[in-house]
N, C-alpha and C positions, 0 to 999 in steps of 0.2 A: 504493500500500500504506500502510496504516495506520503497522502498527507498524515499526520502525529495521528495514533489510532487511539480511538473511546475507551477501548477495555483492552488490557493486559493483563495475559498471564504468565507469570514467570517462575518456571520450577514448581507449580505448584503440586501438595501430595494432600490425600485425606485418605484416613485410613478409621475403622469401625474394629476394633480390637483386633483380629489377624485376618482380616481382609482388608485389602487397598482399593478403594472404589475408583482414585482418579488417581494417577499415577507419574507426577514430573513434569503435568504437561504445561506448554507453553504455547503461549497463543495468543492473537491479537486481531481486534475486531473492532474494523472502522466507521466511523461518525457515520451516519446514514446508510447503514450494510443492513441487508436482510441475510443474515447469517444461520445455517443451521446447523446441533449438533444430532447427528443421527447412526441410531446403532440399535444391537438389539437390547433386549431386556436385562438389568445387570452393568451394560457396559460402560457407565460413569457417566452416562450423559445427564441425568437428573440430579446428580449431584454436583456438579459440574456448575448448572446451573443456578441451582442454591447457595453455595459460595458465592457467587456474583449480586445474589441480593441479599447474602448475608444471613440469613438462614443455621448457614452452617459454618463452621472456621478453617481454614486452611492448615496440617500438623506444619507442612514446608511450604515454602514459598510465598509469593506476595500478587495479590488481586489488585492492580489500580484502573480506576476509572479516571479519562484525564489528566493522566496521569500522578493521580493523588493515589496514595495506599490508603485502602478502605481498610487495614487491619482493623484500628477501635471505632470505626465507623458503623452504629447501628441501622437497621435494615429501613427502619422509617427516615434514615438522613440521608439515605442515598439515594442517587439521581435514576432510580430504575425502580420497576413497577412490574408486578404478574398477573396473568392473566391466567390461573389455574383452570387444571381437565373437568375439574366440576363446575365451574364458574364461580360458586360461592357467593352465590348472587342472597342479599337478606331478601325471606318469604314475605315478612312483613312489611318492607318498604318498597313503595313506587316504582317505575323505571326511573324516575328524576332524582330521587331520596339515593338511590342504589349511586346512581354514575358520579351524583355528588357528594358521596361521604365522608371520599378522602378529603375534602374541598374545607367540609364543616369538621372535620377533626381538625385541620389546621389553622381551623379559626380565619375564614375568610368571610366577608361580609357576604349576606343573602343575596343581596344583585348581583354580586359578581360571582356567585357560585349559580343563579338563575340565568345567567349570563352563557357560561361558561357550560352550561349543559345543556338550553339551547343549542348553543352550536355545535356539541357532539352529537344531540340528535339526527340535527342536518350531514353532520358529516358522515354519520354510520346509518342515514336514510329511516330513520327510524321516528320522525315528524311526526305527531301527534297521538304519541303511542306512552310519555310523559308520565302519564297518570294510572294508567295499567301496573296492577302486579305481576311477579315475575309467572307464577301458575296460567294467566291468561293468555303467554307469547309462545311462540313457535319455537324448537329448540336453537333454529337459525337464529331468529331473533333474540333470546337469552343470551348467544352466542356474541351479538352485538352489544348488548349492553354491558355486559364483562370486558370486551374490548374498550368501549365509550371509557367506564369506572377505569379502563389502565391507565388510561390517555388523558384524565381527568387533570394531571398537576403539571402536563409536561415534562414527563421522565425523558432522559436524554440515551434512556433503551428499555423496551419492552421487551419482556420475559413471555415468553408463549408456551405453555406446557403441553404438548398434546391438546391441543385447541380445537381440532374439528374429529376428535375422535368418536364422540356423540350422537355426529351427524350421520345419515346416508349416504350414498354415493355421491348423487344427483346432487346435491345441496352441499357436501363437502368440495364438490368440483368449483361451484361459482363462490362458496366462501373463498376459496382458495384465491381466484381474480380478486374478490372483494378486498382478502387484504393485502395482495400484492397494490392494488390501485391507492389502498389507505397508508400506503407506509410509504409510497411514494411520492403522496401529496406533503405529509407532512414531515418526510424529511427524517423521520425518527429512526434510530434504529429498533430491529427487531432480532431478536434470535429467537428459533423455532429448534424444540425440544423434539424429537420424535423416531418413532422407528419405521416408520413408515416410507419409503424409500422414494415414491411415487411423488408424494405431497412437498420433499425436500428438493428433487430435482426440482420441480416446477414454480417453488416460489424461491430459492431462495439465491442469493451471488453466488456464496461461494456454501461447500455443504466441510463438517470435520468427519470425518467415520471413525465411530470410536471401537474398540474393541478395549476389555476386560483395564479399564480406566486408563487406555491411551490411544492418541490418535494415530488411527491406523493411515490414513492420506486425508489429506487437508486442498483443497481447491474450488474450480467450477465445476458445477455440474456436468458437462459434455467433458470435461480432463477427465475426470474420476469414471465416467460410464467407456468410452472409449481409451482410456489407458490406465486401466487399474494397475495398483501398485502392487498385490498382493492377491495372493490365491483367495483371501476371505473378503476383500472389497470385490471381487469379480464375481464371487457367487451375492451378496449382500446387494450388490445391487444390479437388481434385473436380475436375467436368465445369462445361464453362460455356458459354452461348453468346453469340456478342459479333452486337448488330446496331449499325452503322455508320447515319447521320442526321442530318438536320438538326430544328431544332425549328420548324414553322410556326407554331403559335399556341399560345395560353398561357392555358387556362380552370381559373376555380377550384381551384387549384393544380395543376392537371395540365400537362405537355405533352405535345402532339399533334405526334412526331415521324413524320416523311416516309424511310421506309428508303432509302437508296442503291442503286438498279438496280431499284424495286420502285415499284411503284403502288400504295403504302399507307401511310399512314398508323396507326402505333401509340401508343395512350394511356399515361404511363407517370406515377409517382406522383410525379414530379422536381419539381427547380426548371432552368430553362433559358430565358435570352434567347430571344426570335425572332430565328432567324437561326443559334443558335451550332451548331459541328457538337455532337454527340454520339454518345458508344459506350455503349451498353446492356449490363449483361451480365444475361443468367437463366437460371438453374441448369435441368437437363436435368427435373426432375419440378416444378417450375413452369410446364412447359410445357402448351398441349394441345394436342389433336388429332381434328379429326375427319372422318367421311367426306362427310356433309353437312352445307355452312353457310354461310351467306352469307357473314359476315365473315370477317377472320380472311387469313394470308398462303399463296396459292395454291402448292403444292405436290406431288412424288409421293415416296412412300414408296420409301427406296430399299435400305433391307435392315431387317432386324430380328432379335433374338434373345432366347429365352427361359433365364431365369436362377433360376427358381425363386419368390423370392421377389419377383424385377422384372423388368419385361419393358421392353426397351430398342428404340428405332429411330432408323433415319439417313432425314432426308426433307432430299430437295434441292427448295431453293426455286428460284421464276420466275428471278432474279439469278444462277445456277448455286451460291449457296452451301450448306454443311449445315447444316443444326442436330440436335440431338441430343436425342431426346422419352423420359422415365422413366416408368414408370407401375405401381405399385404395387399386388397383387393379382389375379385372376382373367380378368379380363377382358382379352380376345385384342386384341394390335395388328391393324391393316390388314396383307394380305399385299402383296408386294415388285411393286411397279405400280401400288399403290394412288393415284387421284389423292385427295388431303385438304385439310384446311386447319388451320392453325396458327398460333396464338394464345398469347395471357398476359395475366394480368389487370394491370390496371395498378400492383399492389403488389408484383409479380413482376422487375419493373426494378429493377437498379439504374444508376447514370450511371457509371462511369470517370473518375479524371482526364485530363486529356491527357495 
């Protein structure tokens, strides 16, 4: 990042008697970033984030925001605000009472917290809905006025906990634009908490992948889906298919690796000694498929499914193993016994570390 970054982590460790939740990590997250930490269940991301609002205390390392150390900094004086998976919205008060409470715990005068909540209505579209309890709104709608109550003091980062885990499909889709569009008007930043892989590509700059409290690759979402750094970021996000190899030779910058259990040979865009093993991974609509071909790795169709907009199959190759073919638009897979063949172009690899 360019410019001096909102939150810094450095060296940080938390540890819960003989387990380490978050482990050393370091990280830094800029003025206006819609940032996500995303992993599975367990892997430090939620605490991760609680540290940052203070929640919980760091055993090593140092948390600043703006660069101030938040060590004796309590959770109500810092410049950041959550927006929890339950919402937490009070049953007894209004939509207005709710967005404004942090306003009137601070002892701000009435018109200006009337003021001020006013214009989160408008802003989260939720105009004359005010006087309603939380029991009479849609869960989208609850969903907005949690958001309004984060947004309420001008935090200089919102906290998102698993925000639209609540919702539907259909409705967690355009929440999704809805707060991509809100965090862009006003400039805030956001980190998004979540294991949801789908929801972090799509909203956020850059995504961290954590694993077992450290970040497994840190970047944008097309770096991390198109060149994973690691055998657990390639299956974590998305579909992937791993072939196992050696490299036998090594032509104008290709290698021509030899599959494991397989009599073939595949061209891939690498770099690789002759000799070294290799693990290939490529994504499921990289792939192809067909029913006659010379080339290409001998196999049979071993289920498939239609999805509307994709149409998906499992073919078990010669070696007994699967791989996984996508295929975009009209045109029908092989039905379930089909013998085929399957292929990737050699710009469709990518290599794994060890």
């Amino acid at each position: 990042m360019s410019a001096a970054p909102l939150i810094t982590f450095e060296h940080v460790t938390k540890r819960y008697g003989a387990v380490t939740a978050v482990d050393d990590v370091s990280l830094e997250i800029g003025a206006g970033e819609f940032f996500a930490l995303l992993g599975p269940s367990g892997c430090g991301k939620t605490t991760l984030m609680r540290l940052i609002a203070g929640f919980e205390t760091p055993d090593a390392g140092r948390i600043l925001i703006d660069g101030r150390d938040m060590a004796d900094m309590p959770p109500h004086a810092r410049p950041v605000n959550m927006m929890f998976q339950s919402y937490a919205l009070f049953p007894h008060m209004d939509v207005a009472r709710n967005i404004g409470f942090g306003l009137a715990q601070a002892g701000q005068p009435k018109a200006a917290i009337a003021a001020r909540v006013a214009e989160l209505l408008r802003l989260v579209q939720l105009e004359g809905l005010g006087a309603r309890k939380p029991d009479q709104l849609s869960g989208g709608q609850r969903q907005r006025v949690a958001l309004a109550r984060a947004l309420a003091r001008k935090p200089r980062l919102v906290l998102l906990d698993e925000p639209l885990a609540a919702l539907d499909r259909k409705l967690r889709e355009e929440t999704q634009f809805e707060l991509m569009r809100l965090q862009r008007e006003l400039g805030t930043a956001f980190m998004l908490v979540t294991h949801d892989q789908d929801e972090a590509m799509v909203m956020a700059h850059r995504i961290a992948v954590m694993r077992a409290g450290r970040i497994e690759q840190l970047g944008a979402p097309r770096a991390i889906y198109e060149v994973p750094a690691s055998r657990f970021v390639a299956g974590f996000i998305g579909e992937v298919n791993l072939f196992e190899g050696v490299v036998a030779r090594v032509e104008d910058g290709l290698a021509f690796v030899r599959l494991n259990g397989l009599n073939a040979l595949v061209c891939a865009a690498v770099e690789g000694a002759v000799g070294a093993s290799v693990t290939l991974a490529v994504r499921p609509e990289r792939m192809l498929l067909e029913l006659v071909r010379d080339e290409g790795l001998p196999g049979v169709v071993l289920d498939s499914a239609y999805r509307g907009d994709t149409q998906v199959a499992r073919v078990r190759l010669a070696n007994g193993s699967l791989v996984r073919i996508a295929r975009f638009g009209a045109a029908l897979m092989p039905e379930r016994g089909a013998a085929v063949r399957v292929s990737f172009a050699p710009d469709a690899a990518r290599v794994l570390p060890a």
